[in-house]
C-alpha positions as CSV (number, residue, x, y, z in Angstrom):
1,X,196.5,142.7,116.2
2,X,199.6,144.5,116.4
3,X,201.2,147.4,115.2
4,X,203.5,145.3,112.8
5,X,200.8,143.3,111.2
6,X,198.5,146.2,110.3
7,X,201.5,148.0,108.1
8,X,202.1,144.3,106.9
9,X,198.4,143.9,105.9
10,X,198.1,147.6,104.8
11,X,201.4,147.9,102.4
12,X,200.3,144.0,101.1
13,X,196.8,145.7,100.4
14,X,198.4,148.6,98.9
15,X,200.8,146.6,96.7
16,X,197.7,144.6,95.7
17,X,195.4,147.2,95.0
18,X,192.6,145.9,97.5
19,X,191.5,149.0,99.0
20,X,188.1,150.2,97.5
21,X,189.0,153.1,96.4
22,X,189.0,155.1,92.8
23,X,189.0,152.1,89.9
24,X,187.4,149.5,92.3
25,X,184.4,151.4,92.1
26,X,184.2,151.6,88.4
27,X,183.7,148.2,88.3
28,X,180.5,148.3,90.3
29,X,177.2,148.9,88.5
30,X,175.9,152.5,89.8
31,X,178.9,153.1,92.0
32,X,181.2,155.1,89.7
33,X,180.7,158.6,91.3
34,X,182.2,156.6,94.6
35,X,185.2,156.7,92.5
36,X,185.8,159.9,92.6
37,X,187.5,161.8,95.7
38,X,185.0,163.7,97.3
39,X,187.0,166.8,98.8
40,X,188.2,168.1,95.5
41,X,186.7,166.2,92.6
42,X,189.2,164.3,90.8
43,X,190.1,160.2,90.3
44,X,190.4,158.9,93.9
45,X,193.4,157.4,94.7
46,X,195.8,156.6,98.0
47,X,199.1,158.4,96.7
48,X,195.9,161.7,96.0
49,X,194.6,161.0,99.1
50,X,198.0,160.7,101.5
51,X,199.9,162.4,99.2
52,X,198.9,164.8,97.1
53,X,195.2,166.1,98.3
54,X,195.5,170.4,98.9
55,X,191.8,169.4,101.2
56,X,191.8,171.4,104.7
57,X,193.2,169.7,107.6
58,X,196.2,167.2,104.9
59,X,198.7,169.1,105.2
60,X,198.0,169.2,109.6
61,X,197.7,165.4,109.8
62,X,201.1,165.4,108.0
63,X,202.9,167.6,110.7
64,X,201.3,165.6,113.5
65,X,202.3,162.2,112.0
66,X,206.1,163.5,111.5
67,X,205.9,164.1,115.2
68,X,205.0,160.2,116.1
């Protein structure tokens, strides 16, 4: 695939709410600890994870993706 359709796929999956992440996992029987982000114990999320996560290494990624 190319570049274009993965960020196609991945903002329609974000605008859709596909990825399993934070409520997805509420809704499966003995999977609710899954919904919370592991690094720092609160409600998983992407805008927490790629946005507002204070974990080790975030704030590097950030700095090397401006530089893309």
């Amino acid at each position: 695939k190319d570049l274009e359709k993965l960020t196609q796929e991945f903002f329609w999956k974000c605008i859709h709410n596909t990825f399993r992440v934070g409520d997805f996992w509420t809704q499966v029987k003995n999977s609710e600890i899954k919904g919370i982000y592991h690094t720092c114990g609160v409600p998983e999320s992407l805008e927490h994870i790629a946005l507002e996560c204070d974990a080790p290494g975030q704030k590097l990624i950030w700095l090397f993706t401006q530089q893309l």
